[in-house]
C-alpha positions in Angstrom: 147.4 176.9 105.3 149.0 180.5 104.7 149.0 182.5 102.1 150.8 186.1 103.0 150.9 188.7 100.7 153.7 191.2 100.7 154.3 194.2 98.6 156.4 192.3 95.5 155.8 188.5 96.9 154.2 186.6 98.7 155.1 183.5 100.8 152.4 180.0 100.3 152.3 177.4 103.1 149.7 174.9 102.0 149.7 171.3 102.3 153.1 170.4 101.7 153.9 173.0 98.8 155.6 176.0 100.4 156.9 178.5 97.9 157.8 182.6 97.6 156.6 183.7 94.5 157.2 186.8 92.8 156.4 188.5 89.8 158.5 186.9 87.6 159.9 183.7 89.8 158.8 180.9 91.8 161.4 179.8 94.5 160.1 176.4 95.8 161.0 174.6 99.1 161.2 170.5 99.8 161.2 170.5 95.7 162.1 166.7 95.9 159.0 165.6 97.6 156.6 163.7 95.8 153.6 166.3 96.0 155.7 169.4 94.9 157.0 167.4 92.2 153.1 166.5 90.4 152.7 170.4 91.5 155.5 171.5 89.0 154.6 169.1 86.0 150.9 171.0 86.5 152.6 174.2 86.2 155.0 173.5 83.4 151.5 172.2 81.3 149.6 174.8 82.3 152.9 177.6 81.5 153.1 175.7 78.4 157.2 175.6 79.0 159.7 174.0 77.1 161.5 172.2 80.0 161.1 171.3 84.2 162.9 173.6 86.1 165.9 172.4 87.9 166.5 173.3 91.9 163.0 174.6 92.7 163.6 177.8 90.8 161.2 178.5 88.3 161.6 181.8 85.8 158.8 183.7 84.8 161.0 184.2 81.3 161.7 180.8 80.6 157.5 180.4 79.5 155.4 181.5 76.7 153.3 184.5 77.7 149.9 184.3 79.4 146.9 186.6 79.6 146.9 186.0 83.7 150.3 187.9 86.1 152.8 185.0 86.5 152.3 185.2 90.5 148.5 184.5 89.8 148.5 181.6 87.9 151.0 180.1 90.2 148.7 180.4 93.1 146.0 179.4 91.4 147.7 176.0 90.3 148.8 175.5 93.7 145.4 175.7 95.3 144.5 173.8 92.3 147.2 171.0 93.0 146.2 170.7 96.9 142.4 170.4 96.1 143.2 167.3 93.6 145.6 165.8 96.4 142.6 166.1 98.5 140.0 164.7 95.8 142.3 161.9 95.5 142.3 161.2 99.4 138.7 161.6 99.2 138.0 159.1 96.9 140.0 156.6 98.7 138.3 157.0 102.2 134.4 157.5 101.0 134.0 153.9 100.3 135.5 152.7 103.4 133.7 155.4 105.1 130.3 154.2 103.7 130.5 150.6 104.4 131.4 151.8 108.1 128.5 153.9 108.5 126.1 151.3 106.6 127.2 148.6 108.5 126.7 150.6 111.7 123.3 151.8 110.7 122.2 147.8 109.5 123.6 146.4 113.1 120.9 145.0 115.2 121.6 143.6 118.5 123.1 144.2 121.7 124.5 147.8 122.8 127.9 146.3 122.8 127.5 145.7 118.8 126.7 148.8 118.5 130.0 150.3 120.1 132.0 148.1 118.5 130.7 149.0 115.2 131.5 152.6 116.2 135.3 151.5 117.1 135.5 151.0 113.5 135.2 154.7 112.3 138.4 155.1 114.9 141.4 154.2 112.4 140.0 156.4 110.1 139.9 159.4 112.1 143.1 160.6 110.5 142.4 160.4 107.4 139.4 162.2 107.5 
């Protein structure tokens, strides 16, 4: 994840949203994946705007005002966004994850049933 700050922008590489922002725009790449899209509904309820942006292009003028700098809240709703994406991923592997580690801890028996039990937590290495 990077987040570098220049003197009037700065660039966001996080998860899969990757975006220059500005004071008054947001220029988003990949706009047509899945993720960025649920990142721009966020943003357009939390800017309180009238209408989705078109292209990835998102002006600062086109929302109602807000007591926070435009660049601000957008970073702030995409950390927000990537933490949720996470939560959700989270919530999906804990369960699997504790009947793994359950099961492993209940095995009795041979060494061997212990390793295999172990070979278990494997295919979830990447999700993790």
């Amino acid at each position: 994840a990077e987040v570098l700050a220049r003197d009037d922008h700065f660039i966001v590489n996080v998860e899969t949203i990757r975006a220059v922002v500005t004071k008054t725009k947001l220029l988003l790449f990949d706009a047509h994946r899945p993720q960025t899209k649920r990142f721009v509904s966020r943003l357009h309820t939390v800017l309180q705007a009238e209408s989705l942006p078109r292209l990835g292009l998102i002006d600062a003028s086109q929302y109602f005002d807000t007591c926070e700098p435009f660049e601000f809240v957008v970073l702030d709703e995409i950390l927000n966004s990537v933490l949720m994406d996470y939560q959700a991923r989270l919530s999906l592997v804990l369960p699997v994850v504790d009947r793994t580690l359950l099961a492993i801890a209940e095995s009795t028996g041979s060494h061997s049933g212990d390793d295999d039990s172990l070979i278990r937590l494997i295919p979830m290495q990447r999700a993790l």
